[in-house]
N, C-alpha and C positions, 0 to 999 in steps of 0.2 A: 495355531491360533492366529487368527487374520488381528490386523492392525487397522485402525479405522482413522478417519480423516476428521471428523469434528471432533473437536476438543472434549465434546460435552456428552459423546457418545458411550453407551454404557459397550463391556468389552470384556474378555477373557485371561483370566493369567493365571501364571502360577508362584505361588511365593517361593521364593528362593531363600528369604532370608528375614531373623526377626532377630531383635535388640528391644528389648522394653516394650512400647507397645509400637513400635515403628515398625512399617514390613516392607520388603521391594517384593515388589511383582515384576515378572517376566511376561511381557504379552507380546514377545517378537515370537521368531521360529527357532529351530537349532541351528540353522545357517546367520541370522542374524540377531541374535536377544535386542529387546526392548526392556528397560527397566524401567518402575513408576515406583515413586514414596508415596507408603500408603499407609492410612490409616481408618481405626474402624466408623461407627456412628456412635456420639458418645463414649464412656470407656469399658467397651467391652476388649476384652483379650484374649476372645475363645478363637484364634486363627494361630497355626501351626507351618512350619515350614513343610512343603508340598504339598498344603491345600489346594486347589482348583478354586480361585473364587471369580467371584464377577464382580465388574469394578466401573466406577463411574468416572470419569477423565474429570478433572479439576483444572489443570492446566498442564502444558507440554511434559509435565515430567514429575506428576502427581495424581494422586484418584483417592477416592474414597472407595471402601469395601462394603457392597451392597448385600452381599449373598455369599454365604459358604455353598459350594457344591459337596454333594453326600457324600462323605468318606468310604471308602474299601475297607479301611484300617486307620486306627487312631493309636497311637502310644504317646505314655505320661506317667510320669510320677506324681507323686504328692506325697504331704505329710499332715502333719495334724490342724494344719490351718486353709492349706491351699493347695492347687493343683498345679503343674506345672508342664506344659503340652510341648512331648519332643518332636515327631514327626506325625505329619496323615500319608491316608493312603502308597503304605510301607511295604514290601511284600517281604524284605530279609533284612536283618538285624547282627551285623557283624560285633562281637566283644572282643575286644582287642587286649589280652592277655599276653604277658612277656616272661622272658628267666630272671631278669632283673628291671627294676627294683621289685619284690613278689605283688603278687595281686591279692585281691581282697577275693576271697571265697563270697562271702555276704554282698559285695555288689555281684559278681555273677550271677548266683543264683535266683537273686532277686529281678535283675534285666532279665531271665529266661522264663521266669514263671509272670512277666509283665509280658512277654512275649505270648506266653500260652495263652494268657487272657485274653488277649488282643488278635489273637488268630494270626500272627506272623510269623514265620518260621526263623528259625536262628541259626546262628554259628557261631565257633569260636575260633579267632585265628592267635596262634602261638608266634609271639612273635621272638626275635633274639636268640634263634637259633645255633647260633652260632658261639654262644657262650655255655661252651661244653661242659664247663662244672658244675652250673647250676643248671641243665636241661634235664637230668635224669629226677630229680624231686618236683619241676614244674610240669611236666611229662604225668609222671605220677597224679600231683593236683588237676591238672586240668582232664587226666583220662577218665575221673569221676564224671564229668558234664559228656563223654566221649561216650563212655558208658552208657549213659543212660537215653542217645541215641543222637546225640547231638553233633552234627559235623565239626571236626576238627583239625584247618589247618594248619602246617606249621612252616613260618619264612622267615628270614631274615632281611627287614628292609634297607639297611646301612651295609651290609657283608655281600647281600646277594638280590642289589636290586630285578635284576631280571628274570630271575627264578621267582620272585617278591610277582611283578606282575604276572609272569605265567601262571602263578598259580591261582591268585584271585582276578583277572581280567573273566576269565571263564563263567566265573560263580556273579561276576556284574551283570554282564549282558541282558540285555531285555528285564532287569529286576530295577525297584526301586528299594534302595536299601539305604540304611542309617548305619555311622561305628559306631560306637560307645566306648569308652575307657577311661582309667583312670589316669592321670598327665603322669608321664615319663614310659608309658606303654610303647610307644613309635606310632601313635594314631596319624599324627599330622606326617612321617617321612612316610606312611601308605598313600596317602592321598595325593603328595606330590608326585609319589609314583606316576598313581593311577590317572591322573588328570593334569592334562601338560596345562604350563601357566596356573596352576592352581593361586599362587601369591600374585600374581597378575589382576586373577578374579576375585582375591580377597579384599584389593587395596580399593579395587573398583566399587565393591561393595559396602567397604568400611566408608568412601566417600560417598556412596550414594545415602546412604543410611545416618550419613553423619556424626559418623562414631567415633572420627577421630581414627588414635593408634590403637582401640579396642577393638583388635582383629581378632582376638581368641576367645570374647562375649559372647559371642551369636554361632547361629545355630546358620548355616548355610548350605546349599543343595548346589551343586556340581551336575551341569551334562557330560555323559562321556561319548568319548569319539565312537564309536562303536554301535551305540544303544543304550540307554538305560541312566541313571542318573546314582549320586550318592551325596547323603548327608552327612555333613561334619558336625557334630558336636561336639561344646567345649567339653575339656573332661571335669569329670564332678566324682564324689568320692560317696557319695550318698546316693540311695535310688529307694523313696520313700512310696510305699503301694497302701497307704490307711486308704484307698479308696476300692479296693477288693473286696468282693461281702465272703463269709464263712464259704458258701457253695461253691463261688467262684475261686477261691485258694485252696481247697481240696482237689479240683479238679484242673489246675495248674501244675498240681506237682504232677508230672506223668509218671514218675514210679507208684503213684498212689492208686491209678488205674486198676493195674487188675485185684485189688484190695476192696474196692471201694463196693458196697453195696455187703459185703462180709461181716458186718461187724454185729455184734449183738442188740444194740441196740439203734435206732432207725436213725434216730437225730445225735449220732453220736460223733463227738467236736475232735476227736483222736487223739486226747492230750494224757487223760490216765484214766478213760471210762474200761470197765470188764471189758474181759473176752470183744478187745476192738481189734481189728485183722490188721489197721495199720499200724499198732504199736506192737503186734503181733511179730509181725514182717522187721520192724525196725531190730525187734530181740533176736530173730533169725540173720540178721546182716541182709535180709532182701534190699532195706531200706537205708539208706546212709544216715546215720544219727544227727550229721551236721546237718542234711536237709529236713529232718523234722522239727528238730529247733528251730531252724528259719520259720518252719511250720508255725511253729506254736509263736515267736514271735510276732510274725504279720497276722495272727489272731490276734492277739493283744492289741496289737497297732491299730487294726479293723475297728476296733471295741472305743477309742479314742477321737473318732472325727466328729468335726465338730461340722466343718463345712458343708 
């Protein structure tokens, strides 16, 4: 992304980072970033960290957000009032899962079938390896997602930093990718791994942004030395999808695949209609019970938007 010399000149960047409706853009290069505080036109808030947008200079070290460039991929949650945009143009979605403190089944599931919807491929990585009592039950938990085709690392980022990088530097390279997890997973000792200075670039950013000490608000985008980039965000313990329709959560579950088109009747929703092949599957143990209740939950959910 070239740098331009009038102040007033319109220009390219990438968002790195959003707090409320405030954004920095990056419109240097990987040898040297450029950040700009940015905001939209009026109070729109449909911009995302690693958007592409194009930006009009305001003054040395500020712009307005003139244009979103077309997404590859967009991820987001919502709930029954509002939506709430994690990353764009994503291409892998790491869940950051640990032995201790346990994880929520329910947000997993839920970030892998936002994943399906969204066309981005996912992972799980195992973290806290190294606490041998509780690995054989979280091993168990998580080889359900393993199972069902989903890669699944496992490191220890406190025991065995460098086994920790060897094993996910690999899986970054040339990808744009987000973690997710829930706080006390080790999200934030991966990232310091994987991106030297990483609290260097957080403080830089929590000042540019003006955020003060709320360094674990926002959602920020790291380059890595290597290639490829990764987003942090904060952990959350919810991951609400009421913006999925019927079609679109049927064909998110990928166990639901070779099912789907089976069932006796055409418009049938898989919850307790006859002879349906998914609830078929689920009595055979093809299908995990706990992810058909999700099923039928985020139906429910679906059925409540208001927005």
């Amino acid at each position: 992304m070239s740098k331009v010399t009038s102040k007033t000149a319109e220009l390219t960047g990438t968002i790195v980072a959003a707090h409320g409706r405030h954004y920095l853009a990056d419109v240097g290069d990987a040898q040297s970033p450029e950040f700009l505080q940015c905001v939209t036109r009026g109070k729109k808030t449909n911009v995302a960290v690693g958007d592409i947008v194009h930006l009009k200079r305001t003054s040395n070290d500020q712009a307005v957000i003139e244009k979103i460039a077309e997404r590859s991929t967009l991820l987001y949650r919502s709930d029954q009032y509002k939506s709430k945009l994690l990353a764009a143009n994503i291409t892998r979605l790491f869940i950051v899962v640990a032995t201790e403190p346990s994880f929520a089944d329910d947000l997993v599931s839920r970030a892998l079938v936002a994943c399906e919807a969204a066309g981005v491929e996912a992972h799980l990585i195992l973290n806290k390896v190294d606490v041998e009592a509780l690995l054989p039950r979280a091993r168990e938990r998580a080889g359900l997602y393993a199972g069902l085709g989903y890669p699944l690392h496992e490191v220890s980022a406190k025991a065995d930093p460098e086994g920790t990088v060897a094993t996910l530097t690999p899986l970054l390279l040339g990808q744009s990718s987000i973690f997710i997890g829930q706080s006390g997973m080790g999200k934030s000792s991966m990232i310091n791994l994987l991106v030297p200075d990483a609290d260097i670039a957080v403080r830089e950013i929590s000042e540019a942004l003006d955020t003060g000490k709320h360094t674990t608000t926002f959602t920020r985008l790291y380059k890595l030395p290597g290639g490829g980039q990764i987003i942090d965000s904060p952990g959350f313990q919810e991951f609400g999808l009421y913006h999925l329709t019927e079609g679109m959560l049927e064909r998110a579950f990928i166990e639901f695949k070779p099912f789907l088109g089976g069932c006796k009747y055409y418009n049938c929703r898989h919850l307790a209609e006859p002879q349906c092949a998914i609830l078929g599957a689920v009595e055979e143990g093809k299908i995990a019970k706990i992810r058909h209740e999700l099923y039928a939950q985020l139906l429910h959910e679906s059925a409540q938007t208001l927005y």
